[in-house]
MARNUDREN-675360 format. One line per field, with one value per residue: x, y, z of N, C-alpha, C in turn. Coordinates in pm, 1 decimal. Atoms other than C-alpha are relative to their C-alpha. Example, Ala and Ser with C-alpha at 12.3 -4.5 7.8 and 13.67 -1.06 7.14 Angstrom:
BEGIN
n_px	(89.0:-82.0);
n_py	(-119.0:-119.0);
n_pz	(0.0:-6.0);
ca_px	(1230.0:1367.0);
ca_py	(-450.0:-106.0);
ca_pz	(780.0:714.0);
c_px	(90.0:-77.0);
c_py	(120.0:109.0);
c_pz	(0.0:73.0);
//
This chain:
BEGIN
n_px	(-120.3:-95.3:-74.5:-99.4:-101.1:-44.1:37.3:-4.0:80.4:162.2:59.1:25.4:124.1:-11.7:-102.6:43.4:101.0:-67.5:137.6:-34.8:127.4:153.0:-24.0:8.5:-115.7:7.2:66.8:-129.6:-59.2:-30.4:-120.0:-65.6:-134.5:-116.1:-121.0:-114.5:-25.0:-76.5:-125.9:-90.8:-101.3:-55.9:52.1:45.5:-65.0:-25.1:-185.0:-19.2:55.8:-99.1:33.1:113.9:-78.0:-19.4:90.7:55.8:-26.3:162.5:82.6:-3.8:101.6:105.4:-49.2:115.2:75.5:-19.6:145.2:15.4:61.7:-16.7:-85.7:95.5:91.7:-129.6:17.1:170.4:13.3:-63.1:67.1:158.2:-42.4:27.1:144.5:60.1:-19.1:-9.5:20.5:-87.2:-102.4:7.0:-58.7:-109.2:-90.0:-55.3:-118.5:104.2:57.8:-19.1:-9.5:19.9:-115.2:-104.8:86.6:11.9:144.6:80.9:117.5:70.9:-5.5:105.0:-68.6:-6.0:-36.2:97.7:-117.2:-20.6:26.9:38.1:-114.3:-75.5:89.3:10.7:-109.4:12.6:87.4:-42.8:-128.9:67.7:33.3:-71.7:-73.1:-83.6:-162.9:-8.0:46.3:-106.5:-11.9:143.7:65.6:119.8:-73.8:-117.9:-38.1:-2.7:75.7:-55.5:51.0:38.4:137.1:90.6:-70.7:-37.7:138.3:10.3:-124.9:-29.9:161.6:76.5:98.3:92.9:148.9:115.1:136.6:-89.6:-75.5:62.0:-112.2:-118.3:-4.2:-8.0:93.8:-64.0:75.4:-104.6:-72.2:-105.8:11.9:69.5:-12.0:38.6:11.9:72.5:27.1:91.8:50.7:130.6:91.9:49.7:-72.7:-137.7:-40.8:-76.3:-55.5:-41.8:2.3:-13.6:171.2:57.4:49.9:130.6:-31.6:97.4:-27.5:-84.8:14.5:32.3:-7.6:5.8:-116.2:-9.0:-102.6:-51.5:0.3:-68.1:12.7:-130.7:-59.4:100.0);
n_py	(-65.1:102.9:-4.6:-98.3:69.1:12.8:116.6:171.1:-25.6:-1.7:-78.1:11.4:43.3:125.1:36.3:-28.5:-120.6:-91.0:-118.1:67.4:-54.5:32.8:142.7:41.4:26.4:144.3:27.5:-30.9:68.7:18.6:-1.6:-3.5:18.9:-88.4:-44.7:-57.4:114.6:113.5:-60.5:-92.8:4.6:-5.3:-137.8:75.9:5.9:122.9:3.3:33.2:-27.6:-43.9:-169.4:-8.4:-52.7:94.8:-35.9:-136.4:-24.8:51.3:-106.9:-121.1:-113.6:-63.0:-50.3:-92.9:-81.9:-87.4:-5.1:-8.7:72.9:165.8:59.8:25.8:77.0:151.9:29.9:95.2:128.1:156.9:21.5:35.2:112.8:116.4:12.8:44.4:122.1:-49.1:189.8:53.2:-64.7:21.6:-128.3:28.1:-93.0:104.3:-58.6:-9.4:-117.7:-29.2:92.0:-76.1:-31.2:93.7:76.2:-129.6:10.7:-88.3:-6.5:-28.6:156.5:88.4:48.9:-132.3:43.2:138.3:22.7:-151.5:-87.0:-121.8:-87.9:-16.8:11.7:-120.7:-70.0:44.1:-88.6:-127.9:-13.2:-13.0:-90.0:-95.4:59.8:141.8:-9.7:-181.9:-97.5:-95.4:0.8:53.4:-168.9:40.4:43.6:-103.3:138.1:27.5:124.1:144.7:13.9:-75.8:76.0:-91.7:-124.1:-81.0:-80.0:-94.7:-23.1:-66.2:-78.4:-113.9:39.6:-69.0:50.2:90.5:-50.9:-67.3:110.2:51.0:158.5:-55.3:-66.6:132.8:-31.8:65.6:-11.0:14.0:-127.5:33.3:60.4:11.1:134.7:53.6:-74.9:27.9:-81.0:-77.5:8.4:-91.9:-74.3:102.1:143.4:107.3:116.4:76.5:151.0:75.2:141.1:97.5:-37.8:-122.1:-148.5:12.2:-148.5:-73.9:-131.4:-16.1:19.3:130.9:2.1:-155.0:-85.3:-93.0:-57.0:-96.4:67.5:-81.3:-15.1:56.1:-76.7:-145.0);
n_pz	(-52.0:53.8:-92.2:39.0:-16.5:83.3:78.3:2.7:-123.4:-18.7:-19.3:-147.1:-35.5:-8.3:-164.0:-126.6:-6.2:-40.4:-54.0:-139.5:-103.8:46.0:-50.2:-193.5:-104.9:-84.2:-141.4:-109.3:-88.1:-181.6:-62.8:61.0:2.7:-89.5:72.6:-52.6:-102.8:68.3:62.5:-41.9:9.7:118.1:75.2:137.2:139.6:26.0:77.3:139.2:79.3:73.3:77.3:111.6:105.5:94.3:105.7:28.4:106.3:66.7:-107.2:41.6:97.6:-82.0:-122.2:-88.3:60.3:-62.2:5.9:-134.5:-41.5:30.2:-131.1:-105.0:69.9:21.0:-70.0:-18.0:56.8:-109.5:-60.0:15.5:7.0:-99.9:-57.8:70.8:-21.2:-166.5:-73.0:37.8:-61.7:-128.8:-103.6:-80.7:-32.8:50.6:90.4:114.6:50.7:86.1:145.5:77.8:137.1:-19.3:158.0:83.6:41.5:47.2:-20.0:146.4:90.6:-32.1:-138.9:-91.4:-119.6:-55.6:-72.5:-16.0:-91.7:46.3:49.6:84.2:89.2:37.6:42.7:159.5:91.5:15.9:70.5:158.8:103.7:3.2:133.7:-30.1:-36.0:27.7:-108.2:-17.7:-169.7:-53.0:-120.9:-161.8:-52.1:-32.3:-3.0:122.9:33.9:-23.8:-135.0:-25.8:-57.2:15.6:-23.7:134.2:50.7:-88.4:19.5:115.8:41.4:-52.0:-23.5:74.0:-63.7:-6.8:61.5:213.1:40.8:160.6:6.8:-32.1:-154.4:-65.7:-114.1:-114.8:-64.8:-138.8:-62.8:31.9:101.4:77.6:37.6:182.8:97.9:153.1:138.1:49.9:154.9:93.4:-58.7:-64.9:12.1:-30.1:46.7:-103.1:-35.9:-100.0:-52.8:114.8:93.5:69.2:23.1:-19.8:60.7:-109.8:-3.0:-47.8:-135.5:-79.5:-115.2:-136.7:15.0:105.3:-14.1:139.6:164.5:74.4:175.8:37.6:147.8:-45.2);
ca_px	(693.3:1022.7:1298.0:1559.8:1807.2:1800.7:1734.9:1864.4:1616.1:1267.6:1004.1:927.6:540.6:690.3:905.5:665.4:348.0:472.9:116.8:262.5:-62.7:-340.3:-159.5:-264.8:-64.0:38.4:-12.2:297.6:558.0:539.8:882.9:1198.5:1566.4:1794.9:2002.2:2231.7:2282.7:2409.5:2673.2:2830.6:3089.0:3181.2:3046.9:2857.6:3135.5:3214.5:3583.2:3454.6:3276.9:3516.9:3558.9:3251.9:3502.9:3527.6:3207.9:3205.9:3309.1:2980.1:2803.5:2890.3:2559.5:2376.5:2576.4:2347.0:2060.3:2094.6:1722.0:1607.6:1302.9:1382.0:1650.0:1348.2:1161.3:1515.7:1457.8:1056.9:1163.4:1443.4:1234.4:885.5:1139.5:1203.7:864.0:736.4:908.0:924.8:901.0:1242.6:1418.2:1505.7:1646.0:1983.0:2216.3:2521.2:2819.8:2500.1:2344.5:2538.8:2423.2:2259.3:2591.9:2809.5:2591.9:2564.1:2188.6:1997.6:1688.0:1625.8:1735.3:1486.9:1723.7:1746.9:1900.1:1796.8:2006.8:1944.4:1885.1:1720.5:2032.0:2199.4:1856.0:1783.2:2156.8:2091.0:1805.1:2007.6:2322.1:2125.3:1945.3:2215.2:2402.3:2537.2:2925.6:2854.9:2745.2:3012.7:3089.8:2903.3:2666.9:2472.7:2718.8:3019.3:3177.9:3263.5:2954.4:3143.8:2937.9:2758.0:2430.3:2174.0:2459.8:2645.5:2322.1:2248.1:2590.8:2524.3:2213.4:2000.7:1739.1:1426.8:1014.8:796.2:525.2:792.4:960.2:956.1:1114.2:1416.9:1393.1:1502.7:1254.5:1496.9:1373.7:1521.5:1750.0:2121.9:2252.4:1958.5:1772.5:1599.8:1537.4:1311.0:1273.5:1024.7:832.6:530.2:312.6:275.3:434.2:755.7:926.3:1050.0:1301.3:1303.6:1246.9:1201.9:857.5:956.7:977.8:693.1:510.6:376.7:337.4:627.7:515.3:402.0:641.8:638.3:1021.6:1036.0:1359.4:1429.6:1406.7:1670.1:1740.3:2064.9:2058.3:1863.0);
ca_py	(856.8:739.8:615.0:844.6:601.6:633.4:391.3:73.9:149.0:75.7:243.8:376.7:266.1:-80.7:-130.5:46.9:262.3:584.6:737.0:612.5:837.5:625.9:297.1:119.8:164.5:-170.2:-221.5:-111.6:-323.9:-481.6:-523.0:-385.4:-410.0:-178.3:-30.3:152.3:-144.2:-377.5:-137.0:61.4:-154.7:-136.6:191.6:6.9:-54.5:-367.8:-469.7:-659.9:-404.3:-351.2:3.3:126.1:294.8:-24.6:32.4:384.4:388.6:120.5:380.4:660.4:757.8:736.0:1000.4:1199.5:1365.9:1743.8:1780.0:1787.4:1640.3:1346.1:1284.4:1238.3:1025.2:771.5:771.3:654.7:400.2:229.1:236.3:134.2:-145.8:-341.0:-265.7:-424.3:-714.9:-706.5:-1135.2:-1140.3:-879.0:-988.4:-817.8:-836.7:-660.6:-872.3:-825.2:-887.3:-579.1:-427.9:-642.7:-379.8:-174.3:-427.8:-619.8:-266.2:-345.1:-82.7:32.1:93.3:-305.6:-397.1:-482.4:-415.2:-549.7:-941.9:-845.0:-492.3:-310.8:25.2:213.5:21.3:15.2:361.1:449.5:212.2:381.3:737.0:615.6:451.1:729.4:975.1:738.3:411.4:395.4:744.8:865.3:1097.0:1193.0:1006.3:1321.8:1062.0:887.8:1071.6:662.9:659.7:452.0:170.6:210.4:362.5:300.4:556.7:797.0:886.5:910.0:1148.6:1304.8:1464.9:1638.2:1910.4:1897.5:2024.2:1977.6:1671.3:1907.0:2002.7:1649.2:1549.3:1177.4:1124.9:1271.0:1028.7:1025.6:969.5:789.7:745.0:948.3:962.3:797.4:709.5:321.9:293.1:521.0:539.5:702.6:940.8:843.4:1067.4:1314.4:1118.9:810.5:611.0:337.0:139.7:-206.2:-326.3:-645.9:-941.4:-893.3:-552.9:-333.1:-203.1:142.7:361.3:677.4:862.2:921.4:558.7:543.4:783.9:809.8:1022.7:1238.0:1434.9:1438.0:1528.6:1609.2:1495.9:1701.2:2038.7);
ca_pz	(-2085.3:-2254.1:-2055.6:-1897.9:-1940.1:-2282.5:-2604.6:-2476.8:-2164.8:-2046.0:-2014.5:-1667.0:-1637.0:-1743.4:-1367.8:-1168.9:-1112.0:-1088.9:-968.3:-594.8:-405.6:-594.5:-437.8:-87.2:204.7:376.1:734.2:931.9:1002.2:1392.0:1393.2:1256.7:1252.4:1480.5:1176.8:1404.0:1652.0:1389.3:1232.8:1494.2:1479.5:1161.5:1053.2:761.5:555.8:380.7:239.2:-21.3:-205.4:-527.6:-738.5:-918.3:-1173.4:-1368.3:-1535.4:-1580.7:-1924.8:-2018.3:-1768.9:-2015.3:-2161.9:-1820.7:-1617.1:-1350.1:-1498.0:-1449.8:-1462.0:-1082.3:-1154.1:-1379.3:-1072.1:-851.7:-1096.8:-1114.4:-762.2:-733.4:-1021.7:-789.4:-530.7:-619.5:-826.7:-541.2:-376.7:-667.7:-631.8:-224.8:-206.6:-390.4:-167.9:140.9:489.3:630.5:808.2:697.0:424.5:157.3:233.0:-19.5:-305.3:-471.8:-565.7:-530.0:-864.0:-1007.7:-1004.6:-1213.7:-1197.8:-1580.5:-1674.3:-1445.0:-1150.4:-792.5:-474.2:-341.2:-31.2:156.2:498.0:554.5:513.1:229.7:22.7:36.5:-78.8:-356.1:-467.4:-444.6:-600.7:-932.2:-967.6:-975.8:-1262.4:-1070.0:-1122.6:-1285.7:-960.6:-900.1:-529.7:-273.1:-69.8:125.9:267.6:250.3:191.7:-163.0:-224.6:-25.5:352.1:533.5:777.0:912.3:1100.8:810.6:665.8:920.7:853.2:473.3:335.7:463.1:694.1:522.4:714.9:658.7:488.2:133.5:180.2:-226.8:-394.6:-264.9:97.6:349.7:676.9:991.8:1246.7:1626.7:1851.5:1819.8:1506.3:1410.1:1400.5:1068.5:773.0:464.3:120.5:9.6:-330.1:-368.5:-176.3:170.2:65.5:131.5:78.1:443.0:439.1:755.0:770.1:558.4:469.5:322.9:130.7:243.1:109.6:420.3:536.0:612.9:968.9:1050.7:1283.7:1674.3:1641.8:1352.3:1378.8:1045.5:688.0:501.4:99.7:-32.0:-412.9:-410.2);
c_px	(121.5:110.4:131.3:126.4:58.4:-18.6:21.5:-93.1:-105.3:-92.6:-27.2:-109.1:77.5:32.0:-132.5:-109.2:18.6:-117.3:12.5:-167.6:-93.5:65.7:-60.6:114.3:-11.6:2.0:159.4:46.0:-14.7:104.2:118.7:148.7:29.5:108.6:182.3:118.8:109.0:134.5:68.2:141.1:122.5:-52.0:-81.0:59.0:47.2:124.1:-75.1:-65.2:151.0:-25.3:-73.2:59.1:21.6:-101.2:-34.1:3.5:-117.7:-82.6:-52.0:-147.0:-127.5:72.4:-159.0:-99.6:48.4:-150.3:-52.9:-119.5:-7.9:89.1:-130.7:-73.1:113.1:-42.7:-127.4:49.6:96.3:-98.7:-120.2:37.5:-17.5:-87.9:-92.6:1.2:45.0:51.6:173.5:151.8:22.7:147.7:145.2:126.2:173.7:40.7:-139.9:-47.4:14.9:-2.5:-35.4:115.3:79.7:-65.7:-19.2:-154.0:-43.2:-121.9:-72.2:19.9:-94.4:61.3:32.1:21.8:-110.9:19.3:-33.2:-57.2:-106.0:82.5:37.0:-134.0:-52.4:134.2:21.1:-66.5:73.4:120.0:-63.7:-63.3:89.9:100.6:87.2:120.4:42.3:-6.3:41.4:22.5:-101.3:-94.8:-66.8:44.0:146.0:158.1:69.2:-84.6:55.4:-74.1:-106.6:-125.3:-76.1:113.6:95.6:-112.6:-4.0:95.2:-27.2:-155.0:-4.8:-117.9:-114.0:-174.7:-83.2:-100.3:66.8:37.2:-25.9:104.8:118.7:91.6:-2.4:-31.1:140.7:-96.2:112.8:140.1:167.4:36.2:-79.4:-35.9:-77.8:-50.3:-84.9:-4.9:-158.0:-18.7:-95.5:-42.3:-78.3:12.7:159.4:39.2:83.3:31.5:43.0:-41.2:2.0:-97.2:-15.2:65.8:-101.3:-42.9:-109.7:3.3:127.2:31.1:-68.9:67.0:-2.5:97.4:43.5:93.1:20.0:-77.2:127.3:15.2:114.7:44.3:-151.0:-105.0);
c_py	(-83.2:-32.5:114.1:-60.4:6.3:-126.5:-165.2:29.6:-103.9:81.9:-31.3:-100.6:-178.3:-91.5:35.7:141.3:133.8:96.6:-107.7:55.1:-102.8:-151.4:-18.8:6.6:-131.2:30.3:36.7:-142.4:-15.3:-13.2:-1.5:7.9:149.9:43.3:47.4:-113.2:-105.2:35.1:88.7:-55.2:-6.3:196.3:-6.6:-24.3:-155.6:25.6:-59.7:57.2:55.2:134.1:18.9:35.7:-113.1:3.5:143.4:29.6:-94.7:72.6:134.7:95.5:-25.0:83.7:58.9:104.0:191.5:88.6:-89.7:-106.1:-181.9:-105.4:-83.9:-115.2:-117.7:-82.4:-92.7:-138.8:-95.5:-39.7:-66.6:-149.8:-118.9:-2.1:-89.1:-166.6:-59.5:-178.4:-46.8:145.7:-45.5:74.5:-124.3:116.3:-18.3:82.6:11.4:81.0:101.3:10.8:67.3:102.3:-66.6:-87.0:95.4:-50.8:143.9:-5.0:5.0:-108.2:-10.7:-72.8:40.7:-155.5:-121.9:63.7:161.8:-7.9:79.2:100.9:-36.4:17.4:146.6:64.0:-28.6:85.5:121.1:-14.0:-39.0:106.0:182.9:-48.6:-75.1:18.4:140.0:69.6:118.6:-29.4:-51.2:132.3:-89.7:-94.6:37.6:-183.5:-18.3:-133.7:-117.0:-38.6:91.5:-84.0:163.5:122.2:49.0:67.6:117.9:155.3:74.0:24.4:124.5:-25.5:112.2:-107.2:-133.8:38.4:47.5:-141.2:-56.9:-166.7:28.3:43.1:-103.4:51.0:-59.2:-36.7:-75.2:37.7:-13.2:0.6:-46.4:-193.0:-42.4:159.8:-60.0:97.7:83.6:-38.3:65.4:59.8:-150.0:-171.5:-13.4:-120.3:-26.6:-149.6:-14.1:-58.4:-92.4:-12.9:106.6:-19.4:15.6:184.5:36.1:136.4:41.1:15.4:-102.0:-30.1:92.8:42.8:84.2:87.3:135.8:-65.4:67.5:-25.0:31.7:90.4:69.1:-30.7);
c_pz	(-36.7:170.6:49.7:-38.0:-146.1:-147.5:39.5:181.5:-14.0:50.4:184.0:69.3:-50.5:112.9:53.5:-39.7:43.3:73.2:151.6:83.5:-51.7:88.8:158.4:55.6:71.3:136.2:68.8:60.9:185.5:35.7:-112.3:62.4:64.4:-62.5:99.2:106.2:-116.6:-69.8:84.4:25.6:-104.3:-126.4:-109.5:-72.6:0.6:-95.0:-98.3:-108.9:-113.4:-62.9:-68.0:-97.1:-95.7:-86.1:4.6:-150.5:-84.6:20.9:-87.7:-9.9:155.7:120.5:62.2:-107.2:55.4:69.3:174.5:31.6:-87.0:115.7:126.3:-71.2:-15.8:162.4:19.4:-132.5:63.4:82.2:31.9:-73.6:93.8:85.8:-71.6:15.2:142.5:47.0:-22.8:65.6:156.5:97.8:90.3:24.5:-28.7:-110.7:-145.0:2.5:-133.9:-162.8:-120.1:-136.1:-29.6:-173.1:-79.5:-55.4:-30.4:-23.9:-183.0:-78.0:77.1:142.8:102.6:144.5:49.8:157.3:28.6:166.7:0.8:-91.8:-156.0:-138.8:-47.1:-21.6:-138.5:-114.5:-58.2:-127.8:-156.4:-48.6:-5.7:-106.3:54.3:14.7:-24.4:135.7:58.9:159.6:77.4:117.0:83.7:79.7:54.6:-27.7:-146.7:-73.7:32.8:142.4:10.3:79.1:4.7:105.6:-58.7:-32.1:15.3:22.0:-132.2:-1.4:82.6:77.4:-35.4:149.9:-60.3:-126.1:-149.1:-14.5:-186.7:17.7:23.1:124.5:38.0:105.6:80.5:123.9:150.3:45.8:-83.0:-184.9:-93.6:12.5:-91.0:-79.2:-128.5:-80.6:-24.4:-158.0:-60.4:172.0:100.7:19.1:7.2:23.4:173.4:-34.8:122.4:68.2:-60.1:-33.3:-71.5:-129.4:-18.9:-31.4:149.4:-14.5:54.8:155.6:92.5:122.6:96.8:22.3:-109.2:67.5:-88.8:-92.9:-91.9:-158.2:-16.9:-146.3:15.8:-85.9);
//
């Protein structure tokens, strides 16, 4: 499978096993971070993230796929990225969460957030694979890719059932606002950060607060 990224790419199967169902599930986190708790006073946004528009014009040749399901397949390769490399991502709620866009880490060099949350890790994923500074408008944040936690989140998409959820779908989980969130990567699988032992791949209904799911691009 070539890359979608294009000749100066890599191949997908090189980052990451894209056959997510044949993988083990890890053991459920015992304890995770209180997304909502740590940002309601700031709404998730950080001042020092600068304008993605500075590399849009290097960006050129990877705008947004229009192709629905290569979009989904950008997604499982952020994702399963820093699952891959889980020892060298670590959890914080903190101005570093952002490190992902803020470094314009891409998933098709091979790069992907030291420095993430729930929230800002699954926005990462969304925004690379929708074309990074290309990304156009932000839909899952509503932030201009500069904030955001899990009640924005909560705030854009659609809510769609559990049993269609495809890559891409973000599981909500706990009342209100919301206190952590994860990605959808395959049939029954998802990607949860929260904690410093993750990113960790479970089921989407590991945890008993399960809330929603919603789907951000049709």
């Amino acid at each position: 499978m070539e890359a979608l990224a294009g000749g100066q790419g890599v191949l997908l199967g090189e980052i990451v096993d894209l056959d997510v169902a044949k993988l083990p599930l890890d053991a459920p986190p015992a304890d995770e971070g209180d997304d909502s708790a740590a940002h309601a006073q700031t709404n998730g946004a950080v001042d020092e993230l600068q304008a993605l528009e500075d590399e849009a014009a290097e960006q050129a040749a990877l705008d947004p796929p229009e192709d629905i399901k290569a979009l989904r397949l950008r997604v499982v390769r952020a994702a399963m990225l820093g699952y891959k490399h889980k020892d060298e991502v670590h959890y914080t709620t903190g101005p570093r969460r952002w490190d992902g866009i803020t470094n314009r880490c891409r998933s098709h060099l091979g790069r992907y957030p030291k420095w993430a949350d729930c929230s800002s890790y699954v926005t990462w994923c969304l925004w690379d694979a929708l074309g990074g500074p290309n990304a156009g408008p932000d839909i899952v944040n509503g932030q201009s890719w500069r904030g955001g936690y899990t009640g924005t989140l909560r705030d854009h998409g659609r809510r769609v059932t559990l049993e269609i959820a495809m890559p891409g779908d973000l599981v909500h989980y706990g009342l209100g606002t919301g206190s952590h969130v994860a990605i959808v990567v395959g049939k029954d699988r998802a990607i949860s950060h929260g904690s410093e032992d993750g990113p960790f791949l479970v089921k989407p209904d590991y945890r008993d607060d399960l809330a929603e799911v919603r789907r951000y691009f049709a």
